[in-house]
C-alpha positions as CSV (number, residue, x, y, z in Angstrom):
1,X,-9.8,9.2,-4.1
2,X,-6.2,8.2,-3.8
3,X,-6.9,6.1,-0.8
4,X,-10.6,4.7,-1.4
5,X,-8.9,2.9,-4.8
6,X,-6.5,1.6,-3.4
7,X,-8.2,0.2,-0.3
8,X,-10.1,-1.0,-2.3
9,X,-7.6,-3.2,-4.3
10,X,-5.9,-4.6,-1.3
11,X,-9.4,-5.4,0.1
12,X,-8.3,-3.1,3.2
13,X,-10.6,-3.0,6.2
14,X,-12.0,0.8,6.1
15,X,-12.2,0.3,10.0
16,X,-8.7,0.2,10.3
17,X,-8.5,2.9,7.8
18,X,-10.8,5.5,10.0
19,X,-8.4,4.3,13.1
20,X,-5.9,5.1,11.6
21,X,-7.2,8.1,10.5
22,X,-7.8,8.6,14.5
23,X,-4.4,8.9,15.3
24,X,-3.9,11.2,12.5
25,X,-6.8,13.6,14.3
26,X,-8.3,14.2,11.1
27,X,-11.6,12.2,9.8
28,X,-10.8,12.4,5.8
29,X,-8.0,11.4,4.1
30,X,-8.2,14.8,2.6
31,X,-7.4,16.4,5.5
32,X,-3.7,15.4,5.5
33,X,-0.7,16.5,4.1
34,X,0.2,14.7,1.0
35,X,3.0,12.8,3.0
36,X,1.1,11.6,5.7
37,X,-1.3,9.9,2.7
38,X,1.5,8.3,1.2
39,X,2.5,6.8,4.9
40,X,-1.6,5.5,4.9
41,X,-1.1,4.2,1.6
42,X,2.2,2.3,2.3
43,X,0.9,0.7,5.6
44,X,-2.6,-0.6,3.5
45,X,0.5,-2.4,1.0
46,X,2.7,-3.2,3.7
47,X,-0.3,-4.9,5.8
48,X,-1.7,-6.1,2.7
49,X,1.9,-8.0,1.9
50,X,2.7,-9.1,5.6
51,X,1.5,-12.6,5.0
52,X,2.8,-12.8,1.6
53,X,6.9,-12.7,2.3
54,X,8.8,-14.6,4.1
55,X,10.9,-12.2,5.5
56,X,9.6,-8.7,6.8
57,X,11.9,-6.4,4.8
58,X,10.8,-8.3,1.6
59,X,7.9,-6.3,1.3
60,X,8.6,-3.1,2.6
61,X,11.8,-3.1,0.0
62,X,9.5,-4.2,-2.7
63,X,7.5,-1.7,-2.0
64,X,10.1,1.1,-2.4
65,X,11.6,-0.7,-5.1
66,X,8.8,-1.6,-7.7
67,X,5.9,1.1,-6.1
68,X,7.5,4.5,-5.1
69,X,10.5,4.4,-7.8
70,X,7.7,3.7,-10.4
71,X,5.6,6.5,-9.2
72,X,8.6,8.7,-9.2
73,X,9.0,7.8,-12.8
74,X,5.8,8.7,-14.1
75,X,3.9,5.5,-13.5
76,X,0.2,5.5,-12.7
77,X,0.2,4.5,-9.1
78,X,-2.7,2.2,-9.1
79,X,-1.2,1.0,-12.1
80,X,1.8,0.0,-9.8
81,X,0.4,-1.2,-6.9
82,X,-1.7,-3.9,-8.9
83,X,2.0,-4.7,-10.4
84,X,3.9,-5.2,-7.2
85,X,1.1,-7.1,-5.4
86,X,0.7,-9.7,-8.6
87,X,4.4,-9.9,-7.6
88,X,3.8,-10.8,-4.6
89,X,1.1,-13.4,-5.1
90,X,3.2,-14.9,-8.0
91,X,6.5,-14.9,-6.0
92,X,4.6,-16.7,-2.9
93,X,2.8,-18.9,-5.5
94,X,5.9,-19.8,-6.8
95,X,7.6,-20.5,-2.9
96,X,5.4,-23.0,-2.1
């Protein structure tokens, strides 16, 4: 459920999703190890943010920074994700 929310959010292609999926040789996310959906998770956000910094570590420290230390903390992380990618969209908003 994890995933389909938030592929959801970021409008993620599900192709990409089963390809990556593919290379995972499983056909559900519910297959893998909790790690390996956390890796599928960060590269929908990290895709999802490649056009929206200027500079590549931007988003991936973001990321780390206001998605995984907030889900470490006890935040929702849905709840997170829709934080740090209004972050992003105001902070490119903002840029321009």
């Amino acid at each position: 459920m994890r995933v389909k929310n938030i592929r959801t959010l970021l409008d993620y292609p599900l192709d990409l999703v089963k390809e990556w999926l593919r290379f995972q040789d499983v056909e559900l996310p519910s297959s893998l190890l909790e790690e390996k959906i956390d890796e599928l998770i960060k590269t929908m956000c990290l895709a999802w943010a490649s056009d929206k910094c200027e500079h590549p570590n931007h988003a991936e420290s973001s990321y780390q920074k206001q998605v995984v230390d907030a889900v470490a903390n006890s935040t929702d992380e849905l709840t997170a994700i829709k934080t740090w990618t209004q972050h992003l969209q105001t902070s490119k908003a903002g840029a321009m």
